[in-house]
ROMAR-884052 format. One record per atom (N, C-alpha, C): atom name; chain; residue in three letters; x, y, z. Coordinates in Angstrom, 3 decimals, padded with zeros to 6 digits, always signed. Each point is the difference from the previous one (the first is absolute). Layout:
// ROMAR-884052
SITE   a  c    r         u         v         w
SITE  CA  A  Ala         X         Y         Z
...
This chain:
// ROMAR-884052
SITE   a  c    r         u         v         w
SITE   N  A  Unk  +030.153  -167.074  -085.134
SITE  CA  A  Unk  -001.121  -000.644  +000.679
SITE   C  A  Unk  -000.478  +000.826  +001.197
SITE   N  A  Unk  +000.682  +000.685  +000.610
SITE  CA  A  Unk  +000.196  +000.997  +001.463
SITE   C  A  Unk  -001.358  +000.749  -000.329
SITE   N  A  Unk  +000.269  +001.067  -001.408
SITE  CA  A  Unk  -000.904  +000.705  -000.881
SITE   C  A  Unk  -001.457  -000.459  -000.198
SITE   N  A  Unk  +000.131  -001.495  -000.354
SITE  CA  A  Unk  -001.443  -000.171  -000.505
SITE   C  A  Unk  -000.828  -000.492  +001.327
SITE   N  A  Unk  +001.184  -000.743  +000.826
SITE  CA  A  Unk  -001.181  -000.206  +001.465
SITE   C  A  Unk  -000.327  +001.202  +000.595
SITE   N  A  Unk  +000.734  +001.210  -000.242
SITE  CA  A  Unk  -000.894  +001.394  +000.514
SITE   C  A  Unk  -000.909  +000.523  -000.631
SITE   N  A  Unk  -000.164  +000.146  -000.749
SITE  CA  A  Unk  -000.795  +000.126  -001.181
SITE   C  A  Unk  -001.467  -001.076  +000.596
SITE   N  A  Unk  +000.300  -001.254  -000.439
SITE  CA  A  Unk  -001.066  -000.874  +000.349
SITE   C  A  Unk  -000.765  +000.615  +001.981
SITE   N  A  Unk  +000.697  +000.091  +000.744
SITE  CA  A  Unk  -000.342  -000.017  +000.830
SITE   C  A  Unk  -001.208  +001.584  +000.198
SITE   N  A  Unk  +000.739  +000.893  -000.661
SITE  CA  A  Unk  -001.024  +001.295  -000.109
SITE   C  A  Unk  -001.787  -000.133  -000.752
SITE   N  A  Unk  +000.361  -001.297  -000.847
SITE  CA  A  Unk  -001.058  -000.307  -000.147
SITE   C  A  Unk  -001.140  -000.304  +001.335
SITE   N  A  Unk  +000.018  -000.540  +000.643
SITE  CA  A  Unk  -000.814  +000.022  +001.456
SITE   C  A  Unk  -000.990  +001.200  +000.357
SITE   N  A  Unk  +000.685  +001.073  +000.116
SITE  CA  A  Unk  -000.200  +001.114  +000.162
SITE   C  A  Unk  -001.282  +000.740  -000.921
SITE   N  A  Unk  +000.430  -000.182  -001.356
SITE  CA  A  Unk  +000.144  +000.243  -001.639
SITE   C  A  Unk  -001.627  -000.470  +000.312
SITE   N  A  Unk  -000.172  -001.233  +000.047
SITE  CA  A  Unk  -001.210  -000.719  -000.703
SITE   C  A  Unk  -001.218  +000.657  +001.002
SITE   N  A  Unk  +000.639  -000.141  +001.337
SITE  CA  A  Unk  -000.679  +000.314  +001.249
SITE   C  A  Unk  -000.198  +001.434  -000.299
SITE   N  A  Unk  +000.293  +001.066  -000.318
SITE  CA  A  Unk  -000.328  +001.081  -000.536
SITE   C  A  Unk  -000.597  +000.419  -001.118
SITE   N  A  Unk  -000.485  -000.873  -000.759
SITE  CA  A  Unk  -000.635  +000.829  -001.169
SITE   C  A  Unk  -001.887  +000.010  +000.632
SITE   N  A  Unk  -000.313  -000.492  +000.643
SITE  CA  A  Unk  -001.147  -000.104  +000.692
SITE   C  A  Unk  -000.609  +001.636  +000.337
SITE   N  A  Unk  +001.296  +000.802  +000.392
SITE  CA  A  Unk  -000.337  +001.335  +000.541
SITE   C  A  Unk  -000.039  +000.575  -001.551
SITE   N  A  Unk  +000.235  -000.169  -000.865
SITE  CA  A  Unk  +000.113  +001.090  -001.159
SITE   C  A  Unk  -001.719  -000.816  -000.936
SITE   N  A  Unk  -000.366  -000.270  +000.318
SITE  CA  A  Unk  -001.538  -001.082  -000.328
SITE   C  A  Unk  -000.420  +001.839  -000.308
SITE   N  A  Unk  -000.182  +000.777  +000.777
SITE  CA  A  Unk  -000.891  +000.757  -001.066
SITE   C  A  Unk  +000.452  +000.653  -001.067
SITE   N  A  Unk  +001.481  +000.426  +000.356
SITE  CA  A  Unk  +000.719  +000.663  -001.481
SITE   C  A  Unk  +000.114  -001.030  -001.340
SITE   N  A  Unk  -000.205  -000.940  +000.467
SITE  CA  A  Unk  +000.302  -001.104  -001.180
SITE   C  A  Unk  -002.034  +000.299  -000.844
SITE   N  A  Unk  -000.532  +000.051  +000.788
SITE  CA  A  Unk  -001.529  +000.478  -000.291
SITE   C  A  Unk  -000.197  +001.055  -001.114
SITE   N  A  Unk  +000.808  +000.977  +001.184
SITE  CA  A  Unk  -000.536  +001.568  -001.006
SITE   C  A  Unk  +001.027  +000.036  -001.255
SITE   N  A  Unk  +001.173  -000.796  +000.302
SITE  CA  A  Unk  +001.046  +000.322  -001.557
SITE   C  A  Unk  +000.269  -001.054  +000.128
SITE   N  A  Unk  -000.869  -001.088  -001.226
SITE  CA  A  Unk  +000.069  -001.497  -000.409
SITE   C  A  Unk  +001.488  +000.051  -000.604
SITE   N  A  Unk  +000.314  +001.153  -001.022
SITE  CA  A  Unk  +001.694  -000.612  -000.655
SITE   C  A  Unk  +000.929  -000.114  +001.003
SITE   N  A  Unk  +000.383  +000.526  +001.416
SITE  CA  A  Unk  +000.349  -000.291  +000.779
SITE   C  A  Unk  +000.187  -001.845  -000.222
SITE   N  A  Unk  -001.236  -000.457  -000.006
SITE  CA  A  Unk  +000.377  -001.949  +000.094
SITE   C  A  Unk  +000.506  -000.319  -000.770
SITE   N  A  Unk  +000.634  +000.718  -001.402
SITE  CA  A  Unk  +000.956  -000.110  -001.198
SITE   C  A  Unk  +001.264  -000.461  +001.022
SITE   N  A  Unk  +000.316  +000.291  +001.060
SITE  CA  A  Unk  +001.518  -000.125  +000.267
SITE   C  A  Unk  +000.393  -001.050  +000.229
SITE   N  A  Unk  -001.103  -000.583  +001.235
SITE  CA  A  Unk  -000.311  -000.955  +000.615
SITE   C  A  Unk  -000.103  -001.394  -000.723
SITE   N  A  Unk  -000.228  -000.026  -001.269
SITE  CA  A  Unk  -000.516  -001.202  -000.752
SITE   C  A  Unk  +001.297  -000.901  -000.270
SITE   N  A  Unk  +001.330  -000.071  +000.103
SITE  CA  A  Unk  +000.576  -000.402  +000.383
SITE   C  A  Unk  +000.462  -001.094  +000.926
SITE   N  A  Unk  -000.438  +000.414  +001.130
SITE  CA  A  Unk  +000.028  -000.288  +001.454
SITE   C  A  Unk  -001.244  -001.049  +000.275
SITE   N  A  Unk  -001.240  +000.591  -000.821
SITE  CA  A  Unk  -001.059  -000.720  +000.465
SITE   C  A  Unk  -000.496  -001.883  -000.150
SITE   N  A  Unk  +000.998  -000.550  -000.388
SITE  CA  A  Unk  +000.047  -001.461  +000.260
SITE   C  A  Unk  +000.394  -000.289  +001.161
SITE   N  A  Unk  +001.299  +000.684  +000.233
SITE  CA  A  Unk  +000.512  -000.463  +001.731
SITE   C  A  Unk  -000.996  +000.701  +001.213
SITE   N  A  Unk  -000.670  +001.434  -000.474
SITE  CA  A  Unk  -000.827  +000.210  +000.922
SITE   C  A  Unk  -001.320  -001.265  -000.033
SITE   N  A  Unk  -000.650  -000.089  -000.721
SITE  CA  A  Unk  -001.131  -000.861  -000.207
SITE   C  A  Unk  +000.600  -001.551  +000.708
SITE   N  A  Unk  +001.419  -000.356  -000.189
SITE  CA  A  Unk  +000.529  -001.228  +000.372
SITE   C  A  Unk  -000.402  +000.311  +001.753
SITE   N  A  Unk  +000.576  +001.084  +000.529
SITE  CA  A  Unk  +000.112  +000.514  +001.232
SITE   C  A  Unk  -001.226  +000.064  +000.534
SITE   N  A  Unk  -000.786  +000.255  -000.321
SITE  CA  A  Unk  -001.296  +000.524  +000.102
SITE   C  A  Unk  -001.226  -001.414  +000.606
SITE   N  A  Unk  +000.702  -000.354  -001.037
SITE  CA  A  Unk  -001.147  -002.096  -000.241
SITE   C  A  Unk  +000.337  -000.767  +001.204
SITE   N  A  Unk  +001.234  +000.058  +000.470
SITE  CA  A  Unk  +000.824  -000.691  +001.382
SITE   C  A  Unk  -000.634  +000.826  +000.966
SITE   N  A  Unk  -000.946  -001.118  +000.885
SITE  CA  A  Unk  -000.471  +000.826  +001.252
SITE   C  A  Unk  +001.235  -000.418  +000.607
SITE   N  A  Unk  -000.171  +001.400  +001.265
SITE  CA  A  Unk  +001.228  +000.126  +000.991
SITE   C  A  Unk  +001.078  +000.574  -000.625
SITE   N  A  Unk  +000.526  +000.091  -001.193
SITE  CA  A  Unk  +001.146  +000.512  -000.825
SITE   C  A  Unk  +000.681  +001.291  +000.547
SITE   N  A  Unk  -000.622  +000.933  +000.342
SITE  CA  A  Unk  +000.853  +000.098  +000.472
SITE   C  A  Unk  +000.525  +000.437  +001.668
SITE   N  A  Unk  -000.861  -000.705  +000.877
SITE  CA  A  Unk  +000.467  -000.681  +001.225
SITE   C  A  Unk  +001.486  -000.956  -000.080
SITE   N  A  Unk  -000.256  -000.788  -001.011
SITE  CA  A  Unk  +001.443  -001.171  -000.636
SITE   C  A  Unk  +000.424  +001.068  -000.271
SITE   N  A  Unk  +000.099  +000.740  -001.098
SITE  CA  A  Unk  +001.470  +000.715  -000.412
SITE   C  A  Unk  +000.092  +000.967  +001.047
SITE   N  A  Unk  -000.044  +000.766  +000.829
SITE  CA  A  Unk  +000.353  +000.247  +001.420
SITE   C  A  Unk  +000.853  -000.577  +000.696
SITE   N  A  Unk  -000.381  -001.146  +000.215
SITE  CA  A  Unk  +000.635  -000.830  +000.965
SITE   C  A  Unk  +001.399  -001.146  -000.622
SITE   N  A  Unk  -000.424  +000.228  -001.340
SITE  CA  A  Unk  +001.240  -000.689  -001.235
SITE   C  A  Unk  +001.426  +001.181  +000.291
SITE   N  A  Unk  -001.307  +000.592  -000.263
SITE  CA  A  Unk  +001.387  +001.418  -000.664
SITE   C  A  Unk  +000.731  +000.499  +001.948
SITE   N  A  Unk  -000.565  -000.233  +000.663
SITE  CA  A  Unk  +000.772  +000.610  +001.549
SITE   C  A  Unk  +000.743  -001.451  +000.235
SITE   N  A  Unk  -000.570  -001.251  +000.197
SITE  CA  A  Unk  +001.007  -000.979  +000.934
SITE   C  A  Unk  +000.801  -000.311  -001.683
SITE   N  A  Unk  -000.383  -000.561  -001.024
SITE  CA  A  Unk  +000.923  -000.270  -000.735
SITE   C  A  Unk  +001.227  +001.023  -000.793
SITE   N  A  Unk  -000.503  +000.891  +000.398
SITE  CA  A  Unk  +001.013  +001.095  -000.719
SITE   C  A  Unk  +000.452  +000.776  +000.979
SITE   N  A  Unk  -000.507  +000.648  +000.942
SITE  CA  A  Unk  +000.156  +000.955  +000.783
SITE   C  A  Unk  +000.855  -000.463  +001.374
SITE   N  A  Unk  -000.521  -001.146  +000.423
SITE  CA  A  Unk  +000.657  -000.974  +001.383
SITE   C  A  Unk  +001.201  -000.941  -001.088
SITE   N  A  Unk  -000.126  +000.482  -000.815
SITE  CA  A  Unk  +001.445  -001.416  -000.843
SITE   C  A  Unk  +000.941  +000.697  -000.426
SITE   N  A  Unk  +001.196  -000.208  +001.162
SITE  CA  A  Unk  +001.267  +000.448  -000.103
SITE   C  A  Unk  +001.055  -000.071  -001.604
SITE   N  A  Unk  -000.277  -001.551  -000.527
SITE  CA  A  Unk  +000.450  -000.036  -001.374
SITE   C  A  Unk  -000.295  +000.726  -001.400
SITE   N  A  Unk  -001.176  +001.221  +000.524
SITE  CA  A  Unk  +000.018  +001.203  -000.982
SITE   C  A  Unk  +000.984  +001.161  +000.200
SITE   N  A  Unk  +000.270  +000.861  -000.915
SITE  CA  A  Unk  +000.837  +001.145  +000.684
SITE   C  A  Unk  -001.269  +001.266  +000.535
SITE   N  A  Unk  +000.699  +000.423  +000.737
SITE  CA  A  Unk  -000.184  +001.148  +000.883
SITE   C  A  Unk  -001.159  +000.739  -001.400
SITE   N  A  Unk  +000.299  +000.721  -000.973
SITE  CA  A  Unk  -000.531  +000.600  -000.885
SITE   C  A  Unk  -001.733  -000.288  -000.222
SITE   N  A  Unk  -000.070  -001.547  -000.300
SITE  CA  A  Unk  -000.814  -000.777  +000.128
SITE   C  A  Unk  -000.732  -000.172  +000.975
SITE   N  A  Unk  +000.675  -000.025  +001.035
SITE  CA  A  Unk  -001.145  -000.472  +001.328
SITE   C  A  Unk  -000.461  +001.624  +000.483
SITE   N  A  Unk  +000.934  +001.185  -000.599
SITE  CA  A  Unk  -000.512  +001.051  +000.635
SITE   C  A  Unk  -001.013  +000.944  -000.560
SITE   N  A  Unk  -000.148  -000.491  -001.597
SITE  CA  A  Unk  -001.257  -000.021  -000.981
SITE   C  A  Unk  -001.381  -000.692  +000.002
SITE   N  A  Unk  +000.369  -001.294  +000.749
SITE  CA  A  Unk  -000.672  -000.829  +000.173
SITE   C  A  Unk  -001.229  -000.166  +001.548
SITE   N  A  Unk  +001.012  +000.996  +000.919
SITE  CA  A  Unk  -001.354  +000.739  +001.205
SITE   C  A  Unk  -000.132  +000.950  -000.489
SITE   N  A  Unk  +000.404  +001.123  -000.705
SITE  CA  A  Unk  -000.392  +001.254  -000.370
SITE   C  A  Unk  -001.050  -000.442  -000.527
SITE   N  A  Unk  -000.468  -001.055  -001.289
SITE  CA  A  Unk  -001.060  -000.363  -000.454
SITE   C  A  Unk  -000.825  -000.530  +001.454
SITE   N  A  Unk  -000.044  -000.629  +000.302
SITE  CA  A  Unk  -000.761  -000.803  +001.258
SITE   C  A  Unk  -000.130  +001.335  +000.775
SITE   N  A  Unk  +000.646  +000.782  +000.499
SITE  CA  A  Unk  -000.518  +000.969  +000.825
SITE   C  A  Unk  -000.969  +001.177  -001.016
SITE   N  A  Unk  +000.330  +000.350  -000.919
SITE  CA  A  Unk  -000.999  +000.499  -001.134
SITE   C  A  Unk  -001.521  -000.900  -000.055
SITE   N  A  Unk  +000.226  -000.921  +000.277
SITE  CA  A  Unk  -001.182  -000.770  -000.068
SITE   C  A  Unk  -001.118  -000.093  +000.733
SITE   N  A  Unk  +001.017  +000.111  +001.346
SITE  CA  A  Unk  -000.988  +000.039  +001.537
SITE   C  A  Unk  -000.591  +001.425  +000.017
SITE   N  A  Unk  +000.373  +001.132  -000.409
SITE  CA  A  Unk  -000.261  +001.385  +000.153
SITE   C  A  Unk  -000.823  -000.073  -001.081
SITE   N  A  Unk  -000.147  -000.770  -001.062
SITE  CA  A  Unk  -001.434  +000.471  -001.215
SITE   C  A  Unk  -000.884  -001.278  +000.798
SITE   N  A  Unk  -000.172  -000.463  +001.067
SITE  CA  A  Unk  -000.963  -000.400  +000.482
SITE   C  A  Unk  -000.746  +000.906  +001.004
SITE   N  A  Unk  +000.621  +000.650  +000.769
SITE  CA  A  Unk  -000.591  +001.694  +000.748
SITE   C  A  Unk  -001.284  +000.621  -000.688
SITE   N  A  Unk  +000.375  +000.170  -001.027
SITE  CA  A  Unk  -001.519  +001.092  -000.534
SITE   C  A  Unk  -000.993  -000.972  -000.291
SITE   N  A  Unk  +000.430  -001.202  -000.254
SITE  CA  A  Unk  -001.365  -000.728  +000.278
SITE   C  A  Unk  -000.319  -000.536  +000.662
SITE   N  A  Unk  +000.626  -000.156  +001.648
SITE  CA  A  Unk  -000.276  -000.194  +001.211
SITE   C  A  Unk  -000.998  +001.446  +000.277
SITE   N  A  Unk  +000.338  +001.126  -000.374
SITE  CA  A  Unk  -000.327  +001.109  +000.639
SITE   C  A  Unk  -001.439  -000.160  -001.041
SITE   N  A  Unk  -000.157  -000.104  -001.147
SITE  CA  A  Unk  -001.299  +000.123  -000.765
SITE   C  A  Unk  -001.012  -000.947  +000.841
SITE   N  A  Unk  +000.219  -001.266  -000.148
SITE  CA  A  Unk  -000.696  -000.696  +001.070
SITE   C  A  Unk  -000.379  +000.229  +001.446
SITE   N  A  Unk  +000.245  +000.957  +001.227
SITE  CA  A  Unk  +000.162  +000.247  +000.477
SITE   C  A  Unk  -001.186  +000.862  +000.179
SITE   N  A  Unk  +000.459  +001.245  -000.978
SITE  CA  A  Unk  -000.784  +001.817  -000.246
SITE   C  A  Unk  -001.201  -000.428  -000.725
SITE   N  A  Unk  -000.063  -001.324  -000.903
SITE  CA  A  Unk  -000.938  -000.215  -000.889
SITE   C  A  Unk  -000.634  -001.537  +000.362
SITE   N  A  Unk  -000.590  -000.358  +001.030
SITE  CA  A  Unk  -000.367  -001.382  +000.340
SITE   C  A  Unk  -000.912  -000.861  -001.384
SITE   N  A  Unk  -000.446  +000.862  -000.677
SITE  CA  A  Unk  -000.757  -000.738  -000.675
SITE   C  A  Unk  -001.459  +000.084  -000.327
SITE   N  A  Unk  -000.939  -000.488  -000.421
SITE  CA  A  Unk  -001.525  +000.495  -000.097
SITE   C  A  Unk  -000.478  -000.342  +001.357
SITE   N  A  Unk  +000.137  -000.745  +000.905
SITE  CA  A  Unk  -000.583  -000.068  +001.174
SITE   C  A  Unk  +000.465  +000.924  +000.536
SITE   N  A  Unk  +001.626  +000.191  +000.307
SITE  CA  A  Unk  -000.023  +001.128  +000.517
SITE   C  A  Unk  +000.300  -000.451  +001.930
SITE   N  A  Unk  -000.081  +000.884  +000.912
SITE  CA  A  Unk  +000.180  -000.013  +000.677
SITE   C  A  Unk  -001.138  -000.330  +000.910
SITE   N  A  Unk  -001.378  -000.473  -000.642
SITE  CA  A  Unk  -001.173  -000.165  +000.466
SITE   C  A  Unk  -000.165  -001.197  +000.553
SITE   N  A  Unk  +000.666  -000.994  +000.215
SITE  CA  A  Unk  +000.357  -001.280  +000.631
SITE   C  A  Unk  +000.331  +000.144  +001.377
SITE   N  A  Unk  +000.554  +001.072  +000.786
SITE  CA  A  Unk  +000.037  +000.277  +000.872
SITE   C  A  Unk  -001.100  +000.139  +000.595
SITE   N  A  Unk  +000.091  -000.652  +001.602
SITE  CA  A  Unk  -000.922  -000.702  +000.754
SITE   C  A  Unk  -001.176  -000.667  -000.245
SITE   N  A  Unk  +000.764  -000.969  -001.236
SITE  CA  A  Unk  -001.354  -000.976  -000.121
SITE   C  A  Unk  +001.153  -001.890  +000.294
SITE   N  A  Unk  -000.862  -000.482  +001.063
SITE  CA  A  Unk  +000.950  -001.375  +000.485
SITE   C  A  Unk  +000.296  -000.384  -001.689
SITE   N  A  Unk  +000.830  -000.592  -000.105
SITE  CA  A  Unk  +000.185  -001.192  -001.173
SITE   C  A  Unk  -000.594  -001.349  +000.050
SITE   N  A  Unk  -000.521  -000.500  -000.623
SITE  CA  A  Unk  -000.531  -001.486  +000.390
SITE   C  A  Unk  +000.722  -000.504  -001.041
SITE   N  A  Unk  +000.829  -001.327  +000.608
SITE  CA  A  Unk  +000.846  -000.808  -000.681
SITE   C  A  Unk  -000.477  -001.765  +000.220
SITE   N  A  Unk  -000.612  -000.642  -000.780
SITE  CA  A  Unk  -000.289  -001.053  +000.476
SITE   C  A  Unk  +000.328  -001.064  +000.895
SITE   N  A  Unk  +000.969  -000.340  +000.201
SITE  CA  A  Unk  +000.781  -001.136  +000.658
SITE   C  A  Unk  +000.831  +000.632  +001.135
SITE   N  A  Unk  +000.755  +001.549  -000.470
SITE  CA  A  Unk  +000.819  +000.718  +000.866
SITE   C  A  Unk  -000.956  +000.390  +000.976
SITE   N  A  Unk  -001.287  +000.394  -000.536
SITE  CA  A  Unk  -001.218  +001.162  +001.151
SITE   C  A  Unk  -000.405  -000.913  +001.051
SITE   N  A  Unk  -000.255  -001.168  -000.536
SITE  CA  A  Unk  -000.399  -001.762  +000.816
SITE   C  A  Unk  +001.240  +000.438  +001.227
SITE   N  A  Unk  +001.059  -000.580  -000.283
SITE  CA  A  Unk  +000.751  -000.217  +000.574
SITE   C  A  Unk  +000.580  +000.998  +001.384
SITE   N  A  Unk  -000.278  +001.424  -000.456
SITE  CA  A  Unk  +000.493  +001.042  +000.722
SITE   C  A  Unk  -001.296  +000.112  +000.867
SITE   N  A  Unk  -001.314  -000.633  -000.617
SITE  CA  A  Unk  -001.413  +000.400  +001.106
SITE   C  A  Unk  +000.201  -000.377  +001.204
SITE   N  A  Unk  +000.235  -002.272  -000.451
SITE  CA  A  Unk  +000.506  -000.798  +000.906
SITE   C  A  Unk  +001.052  +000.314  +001.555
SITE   N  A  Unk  +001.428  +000.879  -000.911
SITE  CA  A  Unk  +000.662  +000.322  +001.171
SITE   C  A  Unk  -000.239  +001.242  +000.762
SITE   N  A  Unk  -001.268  +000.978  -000.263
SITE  CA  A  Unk  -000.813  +001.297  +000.985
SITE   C  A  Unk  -000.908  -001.101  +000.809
């Protein structure tokens, strides 16, 4: 059982990563031959908003903070969770380098927010 909860837990990582390979899966479609397997639990994963925010936070306090696993387990089990937080980086950094079609052209124009703009006029 030690085996398959490590195993399960690399999944996290796993699902959260195939996002970056989106164009190789493009240019060499048999590539998704491998994958077809897998692709019920991804699609399961996928349909659950927040999914995997929950398995994050499943897989660190219930496995990782819970002494009644062995050592093996809980030390597979942040290796996944810390694998996880680091494939969120390059798309902190894409967002970042790449704002989007607006772009950085929003700069110095006020925001008008209905109820918030009211409110903040009131207390100037």
């Amino acid at each position: 059982t030690d085996r398959l909860i490590s195993v399960a837990a690399y999944s996290l990582p796993f699902f959260n990563s195939l996002q970056y390979g989106r164009y190789l899966f493009i240019q060499y479609p048999q590539l998704g031959i491998l994958f077809d397997p897998i692709l019920p639990f991804l699609s399961l994963y996928k349909s659950v908003p927040y999914a995997s925010f929950v398995a994050f936070f499943a897989l660190y306090l219930g496995v990782v903070r819970n002494p009644s696993f062995s050592h093996y387990v809980r030390f597979n089990s942040m290796q996944a969770v810390t694998l996880d937080v680091l494939l969120v980086v390059p798309l902190l950094l894409t967002r970042i380098f790449n704002p989007g079609r607006v772009g950085l052209g929003i700069l110095g124009r006020t925001p008008y927010l209905p109820f918030v703009a009211d409110a903040a006029g009131r207390q100037i």
